[in-house]
OpenMM code with the backbone's topology and positions (N, CA, C; nanometers):
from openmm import Vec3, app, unit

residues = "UNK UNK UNK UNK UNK UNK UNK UNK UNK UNK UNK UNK UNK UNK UNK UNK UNK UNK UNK UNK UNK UNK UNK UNK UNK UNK UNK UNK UNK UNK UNK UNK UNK UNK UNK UNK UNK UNK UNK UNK UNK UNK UNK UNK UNK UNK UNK UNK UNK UNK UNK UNK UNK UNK UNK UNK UNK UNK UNK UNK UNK UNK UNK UNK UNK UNK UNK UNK UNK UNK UNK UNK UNK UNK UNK UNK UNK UNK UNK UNK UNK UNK UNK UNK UNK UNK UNK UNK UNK UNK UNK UNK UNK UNK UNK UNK UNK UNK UNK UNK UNK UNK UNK UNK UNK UNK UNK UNK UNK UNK UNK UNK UNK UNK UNK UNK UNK UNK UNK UNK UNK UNK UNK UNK UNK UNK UNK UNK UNK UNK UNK UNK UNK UNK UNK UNK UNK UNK UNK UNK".split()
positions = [
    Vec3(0.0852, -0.1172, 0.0000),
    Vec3(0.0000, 0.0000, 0.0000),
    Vec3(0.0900, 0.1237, 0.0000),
    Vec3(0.0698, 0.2109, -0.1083),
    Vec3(0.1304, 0.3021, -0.0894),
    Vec3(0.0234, 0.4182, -0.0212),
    Vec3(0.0995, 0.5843, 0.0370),
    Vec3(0.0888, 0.6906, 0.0675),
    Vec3(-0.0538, 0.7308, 0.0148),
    Vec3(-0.0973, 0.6888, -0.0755),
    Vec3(-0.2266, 0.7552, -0.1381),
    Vec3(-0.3011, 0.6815, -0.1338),
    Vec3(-0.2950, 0.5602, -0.1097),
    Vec3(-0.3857, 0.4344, -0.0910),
    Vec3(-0.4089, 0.4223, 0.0333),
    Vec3(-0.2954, 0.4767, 0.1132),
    Vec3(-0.3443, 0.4345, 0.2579),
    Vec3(-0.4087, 0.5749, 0.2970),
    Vec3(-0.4207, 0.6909, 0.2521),
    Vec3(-0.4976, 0.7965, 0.2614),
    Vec3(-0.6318, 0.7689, 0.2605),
    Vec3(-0.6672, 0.7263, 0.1133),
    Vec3(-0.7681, 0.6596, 0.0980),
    Vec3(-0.8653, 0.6093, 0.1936),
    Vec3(-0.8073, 0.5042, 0.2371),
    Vec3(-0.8178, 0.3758, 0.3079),
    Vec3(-0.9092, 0.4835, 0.5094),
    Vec3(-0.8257, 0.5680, 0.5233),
    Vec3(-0.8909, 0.5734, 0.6693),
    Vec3(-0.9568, 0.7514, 0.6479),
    Vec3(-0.9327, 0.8561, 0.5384),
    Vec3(-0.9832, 0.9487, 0.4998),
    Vec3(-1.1748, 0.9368, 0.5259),
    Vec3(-1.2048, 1.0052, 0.6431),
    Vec3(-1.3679, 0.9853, 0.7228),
    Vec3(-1.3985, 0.8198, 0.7706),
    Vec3(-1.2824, 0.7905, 0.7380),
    Vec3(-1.3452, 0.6383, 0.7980),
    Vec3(-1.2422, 0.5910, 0.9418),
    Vec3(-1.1841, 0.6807, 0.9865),
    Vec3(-1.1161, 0.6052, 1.0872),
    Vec3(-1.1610, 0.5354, 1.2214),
    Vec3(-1.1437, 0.4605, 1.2530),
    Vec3(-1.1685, 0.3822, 1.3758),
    Vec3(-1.1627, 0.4687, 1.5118),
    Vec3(-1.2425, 0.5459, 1.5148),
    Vec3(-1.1785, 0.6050, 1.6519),
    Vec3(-1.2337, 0.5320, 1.7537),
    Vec3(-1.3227, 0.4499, 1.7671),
    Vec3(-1.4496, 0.4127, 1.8614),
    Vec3(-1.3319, 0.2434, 1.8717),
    Vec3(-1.2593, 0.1998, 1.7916),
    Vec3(-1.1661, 0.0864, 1.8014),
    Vec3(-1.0017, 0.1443, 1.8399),
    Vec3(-0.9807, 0.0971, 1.9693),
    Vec3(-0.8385, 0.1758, 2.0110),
    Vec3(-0.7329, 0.0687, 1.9255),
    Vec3(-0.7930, -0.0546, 1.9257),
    Vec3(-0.6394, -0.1644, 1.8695),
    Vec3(-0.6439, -0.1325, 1.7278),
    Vec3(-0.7691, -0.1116, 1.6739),
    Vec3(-0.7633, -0.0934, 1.5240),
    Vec3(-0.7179, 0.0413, 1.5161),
    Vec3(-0.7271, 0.1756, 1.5623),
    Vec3(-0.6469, 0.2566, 1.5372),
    Vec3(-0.4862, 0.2960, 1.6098),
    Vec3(-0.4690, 0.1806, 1.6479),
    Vec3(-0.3005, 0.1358, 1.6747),
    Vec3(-0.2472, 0.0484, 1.5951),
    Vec3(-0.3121, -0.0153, 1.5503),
    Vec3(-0.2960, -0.1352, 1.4082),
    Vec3(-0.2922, -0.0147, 1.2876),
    Vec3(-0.3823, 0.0983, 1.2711),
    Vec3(-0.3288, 0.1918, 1.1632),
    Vec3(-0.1869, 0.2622, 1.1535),
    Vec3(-0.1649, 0.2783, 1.3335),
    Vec3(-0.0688, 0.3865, 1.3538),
    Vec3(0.0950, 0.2550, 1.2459),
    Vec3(0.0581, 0.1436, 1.3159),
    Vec3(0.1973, 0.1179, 1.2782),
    Vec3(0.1764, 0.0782, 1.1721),
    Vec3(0.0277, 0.0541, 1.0413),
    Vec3(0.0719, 0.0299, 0.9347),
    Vec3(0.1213, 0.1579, 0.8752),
    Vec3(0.0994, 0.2362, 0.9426),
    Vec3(0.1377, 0.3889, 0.8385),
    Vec3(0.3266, 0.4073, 0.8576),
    Vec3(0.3288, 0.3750, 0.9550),
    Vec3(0.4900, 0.3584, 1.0109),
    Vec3(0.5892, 0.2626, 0.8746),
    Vec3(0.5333, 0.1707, 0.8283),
    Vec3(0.5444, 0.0644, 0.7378),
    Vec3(0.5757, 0.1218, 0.5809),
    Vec3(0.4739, 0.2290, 0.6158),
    Vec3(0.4394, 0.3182, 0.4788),
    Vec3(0.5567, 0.4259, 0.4420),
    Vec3(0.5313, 0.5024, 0.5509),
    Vec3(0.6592, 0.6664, 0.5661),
    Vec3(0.5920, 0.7609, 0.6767),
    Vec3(0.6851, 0.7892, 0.7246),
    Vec3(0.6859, 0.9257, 0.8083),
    Vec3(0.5258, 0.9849, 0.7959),
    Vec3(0.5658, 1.0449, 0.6419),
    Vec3(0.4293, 1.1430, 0.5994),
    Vec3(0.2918, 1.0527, 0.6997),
    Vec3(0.2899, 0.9021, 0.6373),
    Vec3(0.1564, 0.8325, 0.6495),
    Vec3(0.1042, 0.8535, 0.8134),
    Vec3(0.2381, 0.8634, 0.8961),
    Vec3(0.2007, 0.7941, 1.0309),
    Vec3(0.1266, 0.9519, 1.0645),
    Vec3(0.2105, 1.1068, 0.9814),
    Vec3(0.1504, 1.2068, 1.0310),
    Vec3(-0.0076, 1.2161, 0.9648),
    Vec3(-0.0297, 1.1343, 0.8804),
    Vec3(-0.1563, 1.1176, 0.8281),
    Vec3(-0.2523, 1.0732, 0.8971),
    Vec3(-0.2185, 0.9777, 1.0289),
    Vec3(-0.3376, 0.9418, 1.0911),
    Vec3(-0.3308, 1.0424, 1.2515),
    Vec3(-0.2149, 1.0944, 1.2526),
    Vec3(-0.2192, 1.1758, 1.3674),
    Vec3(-0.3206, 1.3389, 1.3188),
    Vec3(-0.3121, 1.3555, 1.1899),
    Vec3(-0.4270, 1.4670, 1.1255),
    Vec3(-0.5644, 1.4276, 1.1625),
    Vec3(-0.5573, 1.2655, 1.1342),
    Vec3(-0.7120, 1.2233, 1.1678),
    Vec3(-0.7304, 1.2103, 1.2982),
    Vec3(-0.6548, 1.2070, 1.3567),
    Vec3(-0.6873, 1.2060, 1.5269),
    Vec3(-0.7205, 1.3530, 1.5830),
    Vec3(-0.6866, 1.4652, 1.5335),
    Vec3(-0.6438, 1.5709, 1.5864),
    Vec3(-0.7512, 1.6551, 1.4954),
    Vec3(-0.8285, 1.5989, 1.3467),
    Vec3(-0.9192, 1.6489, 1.3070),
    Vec3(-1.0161, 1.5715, 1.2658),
    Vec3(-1.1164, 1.5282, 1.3611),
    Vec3(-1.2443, 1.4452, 1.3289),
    Vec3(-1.3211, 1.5100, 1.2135),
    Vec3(-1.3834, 1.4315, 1.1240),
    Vec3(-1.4526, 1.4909, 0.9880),
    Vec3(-1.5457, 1.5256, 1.0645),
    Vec3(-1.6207, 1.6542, 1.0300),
    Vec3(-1.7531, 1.7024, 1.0640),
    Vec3(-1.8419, 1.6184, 1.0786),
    Vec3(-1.9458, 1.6248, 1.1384),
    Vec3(-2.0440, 1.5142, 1.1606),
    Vec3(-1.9710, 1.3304, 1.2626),
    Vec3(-1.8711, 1.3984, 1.2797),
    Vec3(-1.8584, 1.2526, 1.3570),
    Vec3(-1.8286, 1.3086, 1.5022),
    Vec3(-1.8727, 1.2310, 1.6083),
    Vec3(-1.8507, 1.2836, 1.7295),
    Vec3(-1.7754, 1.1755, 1.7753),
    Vec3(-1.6689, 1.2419, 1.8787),
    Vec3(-1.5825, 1.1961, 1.8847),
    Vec3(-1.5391, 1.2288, 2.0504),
    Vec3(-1.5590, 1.1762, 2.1986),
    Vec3(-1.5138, 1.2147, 2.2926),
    Vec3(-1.3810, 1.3034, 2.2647),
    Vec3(-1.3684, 1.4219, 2.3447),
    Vec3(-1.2249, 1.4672, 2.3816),
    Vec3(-1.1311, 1.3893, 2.4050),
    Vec3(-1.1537, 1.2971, 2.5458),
    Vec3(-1.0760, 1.2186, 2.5978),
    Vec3(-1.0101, 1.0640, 2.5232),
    Vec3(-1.1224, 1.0201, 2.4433),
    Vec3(-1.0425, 0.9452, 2.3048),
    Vec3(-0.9278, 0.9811, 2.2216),
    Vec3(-0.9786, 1.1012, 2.1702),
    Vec3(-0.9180, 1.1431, 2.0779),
    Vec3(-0.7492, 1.1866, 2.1731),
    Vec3(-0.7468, 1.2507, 2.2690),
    Vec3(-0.6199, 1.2486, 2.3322),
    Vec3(-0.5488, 1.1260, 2.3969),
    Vec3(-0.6358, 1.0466, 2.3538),
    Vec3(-0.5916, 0.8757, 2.4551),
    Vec3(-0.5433, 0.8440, 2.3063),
    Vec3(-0.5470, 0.8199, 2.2099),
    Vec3(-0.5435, 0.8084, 2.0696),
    Vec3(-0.4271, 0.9055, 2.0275),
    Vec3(-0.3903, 1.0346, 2.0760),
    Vec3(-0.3152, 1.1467, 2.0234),
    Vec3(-0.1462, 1.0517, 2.1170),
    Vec3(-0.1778, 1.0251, 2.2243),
    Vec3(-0.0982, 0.9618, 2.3346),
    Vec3(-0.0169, 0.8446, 2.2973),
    Vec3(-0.1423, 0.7540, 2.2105),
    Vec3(-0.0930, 0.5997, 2.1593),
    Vec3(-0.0027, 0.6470, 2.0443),
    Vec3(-0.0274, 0.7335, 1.9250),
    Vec3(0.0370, 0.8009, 1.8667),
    Vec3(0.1895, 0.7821, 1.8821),
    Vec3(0.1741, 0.9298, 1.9939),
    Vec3(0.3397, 0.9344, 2.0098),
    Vec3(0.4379, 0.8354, 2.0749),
    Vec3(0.3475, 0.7820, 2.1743),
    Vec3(0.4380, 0.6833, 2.2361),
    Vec3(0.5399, 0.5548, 2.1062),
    Vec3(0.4665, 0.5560, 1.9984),
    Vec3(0.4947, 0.4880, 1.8617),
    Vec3(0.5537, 0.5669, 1.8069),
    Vec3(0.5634, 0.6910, 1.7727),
    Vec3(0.6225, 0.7440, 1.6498),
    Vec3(0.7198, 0.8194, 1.7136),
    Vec3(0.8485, 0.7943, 1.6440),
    Vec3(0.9761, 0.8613, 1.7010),
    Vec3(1.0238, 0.9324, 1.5748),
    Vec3(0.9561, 1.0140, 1.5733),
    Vec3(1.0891, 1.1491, 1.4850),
    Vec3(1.0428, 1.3018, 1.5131),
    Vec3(1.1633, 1.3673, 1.4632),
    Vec3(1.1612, 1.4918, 1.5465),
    Vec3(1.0638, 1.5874, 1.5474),
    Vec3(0.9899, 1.5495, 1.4311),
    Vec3(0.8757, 1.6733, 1.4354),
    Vec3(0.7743, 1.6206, 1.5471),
    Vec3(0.7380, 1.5022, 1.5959),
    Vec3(0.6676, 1.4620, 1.6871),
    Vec3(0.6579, 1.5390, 1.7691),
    Vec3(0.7877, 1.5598, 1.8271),
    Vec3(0.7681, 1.6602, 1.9675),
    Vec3(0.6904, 1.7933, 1.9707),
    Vec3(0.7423, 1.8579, 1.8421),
    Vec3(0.6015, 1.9878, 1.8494),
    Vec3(0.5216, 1.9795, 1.7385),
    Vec3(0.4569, 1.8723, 1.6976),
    Vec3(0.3520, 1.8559, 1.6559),
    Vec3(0.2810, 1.7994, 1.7468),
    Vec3(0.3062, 1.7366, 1.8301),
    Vec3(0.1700, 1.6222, 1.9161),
    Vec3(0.1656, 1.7195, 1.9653),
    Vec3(0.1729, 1.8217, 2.0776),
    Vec3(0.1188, 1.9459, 2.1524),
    Vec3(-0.0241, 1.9892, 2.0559),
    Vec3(0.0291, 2.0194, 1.9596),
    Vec3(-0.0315, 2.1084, 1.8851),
    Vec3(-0.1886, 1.9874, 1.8263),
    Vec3(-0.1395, 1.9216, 1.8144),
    Vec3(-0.2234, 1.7904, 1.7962),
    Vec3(-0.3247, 1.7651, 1.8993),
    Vec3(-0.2933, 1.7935, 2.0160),
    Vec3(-0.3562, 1.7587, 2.1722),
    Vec3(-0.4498, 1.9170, 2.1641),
    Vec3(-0.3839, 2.0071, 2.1203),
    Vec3(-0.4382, 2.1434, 2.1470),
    Vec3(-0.5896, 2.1299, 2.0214),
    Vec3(-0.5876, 2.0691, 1.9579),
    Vec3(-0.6489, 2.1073, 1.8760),
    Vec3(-0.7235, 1.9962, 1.8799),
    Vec3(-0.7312, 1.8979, 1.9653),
    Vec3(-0.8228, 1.7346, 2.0125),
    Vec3(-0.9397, 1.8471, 2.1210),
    Vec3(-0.8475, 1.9492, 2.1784),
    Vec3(-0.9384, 1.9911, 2.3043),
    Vec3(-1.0034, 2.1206, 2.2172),
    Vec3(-1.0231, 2.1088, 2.1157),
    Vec3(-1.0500, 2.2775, 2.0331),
    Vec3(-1.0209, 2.4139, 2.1023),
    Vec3(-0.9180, 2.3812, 2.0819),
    Vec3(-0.8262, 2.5313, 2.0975),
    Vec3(-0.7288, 2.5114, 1.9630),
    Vec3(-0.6810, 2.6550, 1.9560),
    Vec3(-0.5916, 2.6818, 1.7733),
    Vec3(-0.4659, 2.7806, 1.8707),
    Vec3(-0.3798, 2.7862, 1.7783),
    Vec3(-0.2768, 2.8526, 1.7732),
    Vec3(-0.3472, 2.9966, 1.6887),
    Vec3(-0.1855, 3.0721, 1.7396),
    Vec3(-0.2480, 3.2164, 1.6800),
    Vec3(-0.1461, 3.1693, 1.5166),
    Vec3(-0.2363, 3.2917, 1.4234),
    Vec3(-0.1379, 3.3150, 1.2983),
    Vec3(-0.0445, 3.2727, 1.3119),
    Vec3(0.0336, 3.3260, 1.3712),
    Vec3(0.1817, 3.3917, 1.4138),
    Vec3(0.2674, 3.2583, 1.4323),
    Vec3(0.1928, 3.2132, 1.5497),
    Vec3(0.2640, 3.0895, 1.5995),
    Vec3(0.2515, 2.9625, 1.5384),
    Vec3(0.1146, 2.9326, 1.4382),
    Vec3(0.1079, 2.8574, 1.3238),
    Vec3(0.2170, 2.9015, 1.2394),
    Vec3(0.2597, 3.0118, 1.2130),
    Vec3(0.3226, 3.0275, 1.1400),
    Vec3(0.4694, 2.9735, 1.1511),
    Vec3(0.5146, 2.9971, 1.2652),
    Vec3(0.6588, 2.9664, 1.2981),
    Vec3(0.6720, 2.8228, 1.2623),
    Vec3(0.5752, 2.7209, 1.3343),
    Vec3(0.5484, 2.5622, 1.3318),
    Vec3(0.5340, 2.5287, 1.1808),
    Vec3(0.4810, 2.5902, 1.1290),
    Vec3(0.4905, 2.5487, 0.9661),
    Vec3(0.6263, 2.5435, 0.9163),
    Vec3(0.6941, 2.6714, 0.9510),
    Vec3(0.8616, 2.7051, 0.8738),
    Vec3(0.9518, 2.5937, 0.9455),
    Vec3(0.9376, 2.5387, 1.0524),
    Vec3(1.0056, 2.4309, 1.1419),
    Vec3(0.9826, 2.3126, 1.0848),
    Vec3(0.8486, 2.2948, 1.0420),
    Vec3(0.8271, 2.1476, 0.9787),
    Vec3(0.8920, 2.1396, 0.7978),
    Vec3(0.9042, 2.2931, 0.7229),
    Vec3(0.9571, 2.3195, 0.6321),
    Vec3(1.1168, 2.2329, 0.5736),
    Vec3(1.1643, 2.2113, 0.7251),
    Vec3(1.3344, 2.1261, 0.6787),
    Vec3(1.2853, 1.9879, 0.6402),
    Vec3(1.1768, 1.9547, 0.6739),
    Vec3(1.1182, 1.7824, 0.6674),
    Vec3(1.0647, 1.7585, 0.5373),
    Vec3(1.1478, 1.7855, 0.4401),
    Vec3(1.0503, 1.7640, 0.3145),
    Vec3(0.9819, 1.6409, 0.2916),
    Vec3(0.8580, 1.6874, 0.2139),
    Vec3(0.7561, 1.5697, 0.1874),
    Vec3(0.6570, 1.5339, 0.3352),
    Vec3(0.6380, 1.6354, 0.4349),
    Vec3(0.6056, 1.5747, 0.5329),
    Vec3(0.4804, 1.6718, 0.5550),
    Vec3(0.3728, 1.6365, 0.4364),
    Vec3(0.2480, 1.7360, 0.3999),
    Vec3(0.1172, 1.7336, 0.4982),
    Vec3(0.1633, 1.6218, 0.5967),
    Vec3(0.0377, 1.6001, 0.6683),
    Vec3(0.0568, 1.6458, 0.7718),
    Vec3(0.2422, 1.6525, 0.8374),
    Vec3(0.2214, 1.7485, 0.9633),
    Vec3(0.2131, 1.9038, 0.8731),
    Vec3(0.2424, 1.9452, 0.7916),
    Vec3(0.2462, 2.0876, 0.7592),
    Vec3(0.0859, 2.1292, 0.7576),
    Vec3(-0.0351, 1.9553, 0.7305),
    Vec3(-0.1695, 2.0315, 0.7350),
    Vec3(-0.1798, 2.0127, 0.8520),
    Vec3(-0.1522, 1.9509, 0.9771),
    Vec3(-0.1958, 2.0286, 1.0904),
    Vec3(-0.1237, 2.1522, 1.1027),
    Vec3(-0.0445, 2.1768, 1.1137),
    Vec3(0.0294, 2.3305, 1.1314),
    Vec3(-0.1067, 2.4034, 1.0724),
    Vec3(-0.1647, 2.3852, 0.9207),
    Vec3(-0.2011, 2.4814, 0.8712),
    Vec3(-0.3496, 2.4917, 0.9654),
    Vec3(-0.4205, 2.3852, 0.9953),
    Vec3(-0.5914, 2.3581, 1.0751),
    Vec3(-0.5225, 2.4291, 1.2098),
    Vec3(-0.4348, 2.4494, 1.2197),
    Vec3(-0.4259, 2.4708, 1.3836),
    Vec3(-0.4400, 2.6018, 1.4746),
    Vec3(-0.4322, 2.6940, 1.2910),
    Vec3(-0.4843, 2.8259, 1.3081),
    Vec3(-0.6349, 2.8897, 1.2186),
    Vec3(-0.7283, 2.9634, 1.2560),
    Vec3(-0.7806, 2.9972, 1.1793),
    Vec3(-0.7534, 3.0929, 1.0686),
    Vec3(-0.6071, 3.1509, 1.0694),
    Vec3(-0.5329, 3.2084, 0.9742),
    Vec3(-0.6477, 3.3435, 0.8719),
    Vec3(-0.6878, 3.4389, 0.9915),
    Vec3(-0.7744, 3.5149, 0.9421),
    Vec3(-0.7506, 3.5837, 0.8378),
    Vec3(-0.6141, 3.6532, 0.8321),
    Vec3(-0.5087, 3.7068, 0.7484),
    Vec3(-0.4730, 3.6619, 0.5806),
    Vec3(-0.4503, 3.5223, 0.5976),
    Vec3(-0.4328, 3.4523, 0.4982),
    Vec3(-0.2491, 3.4090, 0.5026),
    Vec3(-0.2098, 3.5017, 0.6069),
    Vec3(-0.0431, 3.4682, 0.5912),
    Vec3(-0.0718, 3.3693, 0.5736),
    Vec3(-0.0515, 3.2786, 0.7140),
    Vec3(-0.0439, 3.0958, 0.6763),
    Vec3(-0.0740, 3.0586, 0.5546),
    Vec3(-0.1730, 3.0688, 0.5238),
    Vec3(-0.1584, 2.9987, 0.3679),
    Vec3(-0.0745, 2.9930, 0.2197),
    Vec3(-0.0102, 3.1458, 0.2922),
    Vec3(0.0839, 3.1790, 0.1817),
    Vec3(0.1983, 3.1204, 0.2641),
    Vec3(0.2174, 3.1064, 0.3168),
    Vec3(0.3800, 3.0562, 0.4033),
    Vec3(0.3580, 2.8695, 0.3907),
    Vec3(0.2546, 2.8297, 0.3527),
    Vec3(0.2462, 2.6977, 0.3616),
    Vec3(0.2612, 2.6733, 0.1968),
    Vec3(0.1695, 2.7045, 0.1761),
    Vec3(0.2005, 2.7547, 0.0047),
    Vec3(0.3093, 2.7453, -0.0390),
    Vec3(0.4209, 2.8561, -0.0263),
    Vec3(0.5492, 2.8592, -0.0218),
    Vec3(0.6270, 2.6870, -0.0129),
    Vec3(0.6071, 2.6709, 0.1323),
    Vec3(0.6615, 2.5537, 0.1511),
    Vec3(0.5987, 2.4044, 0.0582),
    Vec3(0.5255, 2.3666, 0.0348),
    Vec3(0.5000, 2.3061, -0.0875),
    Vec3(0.5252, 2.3201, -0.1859),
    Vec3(0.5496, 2.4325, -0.2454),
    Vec3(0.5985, 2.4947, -0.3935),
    Vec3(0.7762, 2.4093, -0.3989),
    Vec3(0.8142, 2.4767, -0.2744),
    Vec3(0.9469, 2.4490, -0.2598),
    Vec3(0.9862, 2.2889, -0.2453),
    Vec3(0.8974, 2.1977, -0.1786),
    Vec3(0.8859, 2.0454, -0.1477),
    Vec3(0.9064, 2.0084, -0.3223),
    Vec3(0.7779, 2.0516, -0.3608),
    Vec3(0.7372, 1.9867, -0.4599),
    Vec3(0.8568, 1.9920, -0.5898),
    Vec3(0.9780, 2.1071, -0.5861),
    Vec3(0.9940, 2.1603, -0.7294),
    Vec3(1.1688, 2.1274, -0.6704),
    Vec3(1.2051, 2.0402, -0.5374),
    Vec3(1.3482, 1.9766, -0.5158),
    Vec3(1.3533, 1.8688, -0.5551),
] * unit.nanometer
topology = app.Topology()
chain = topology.addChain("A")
for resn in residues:
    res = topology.addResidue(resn, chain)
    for name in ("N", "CA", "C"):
        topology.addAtom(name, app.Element.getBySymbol(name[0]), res)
């Protein structure tokens, strides 16, 4: 399974209500790449509309996460991940910085979309600074 297949695969359908089946995702994404594993930590940290989802899951789930995934953006992405399980956002500003930090990690589009959900980015900076950083991913 590749990156786009396994998108596919848990994109509105994730298991949140199954803790082994969404620990059985965490490490098939591990299997996959980096990007994938930040792919299901997006889905933990952003339930699709219409699905309800306890707080306290979703951070018991944000928890199982990290305790599994070891690389460096982990450390300030799961905060931000937890912050945004309890609906609270970062400001512009500070979305902003977290985006340019995840920027050295090329190809790593799923923590850069939490960076980007994590602000409501009234302004529009963020989007142009994320922007940026994809342009630049995409064209090395």
């Amino acid at each position: 399974m590749n990156e786009a297949e396994f998108s596919q695969s848990i994109d509105c359908s994730f298991p949140y209500a199954n803790r082994e089946e969404a620990i059985e995702l965490i490490d098939v994404a591990l299997s996959i790449s980096t990007n994938a594993a930040f792919m299901v930590l997006e889905e933990m940290c952003r339930p699709p509309q219409g699905i309800d989802v306890e707080k306290e899951t979703l951070l018991d789930l944000i928890d199982a996460w990290s305790n599994r995934v070891d690389h460096p953006l982990a450390r300030s992405i799961v905060p931000i991940a937890r912050l945004m399980a309890e609906g609270n956002h970062l400001s512009g500003r500070e979305a902003e910085k977290v985006a340019k930090s995840i920027a050295g990690f090329k190809g790593q589009y799923s923590a850069l979309n939490i960076a980007f959900f994590s602000s409501n980015d009234a302004n529009e900076s963020l989007e142009i600074v994320i922007n940026q950083i994809r342009e630049r991913w995409d064209h090395s």
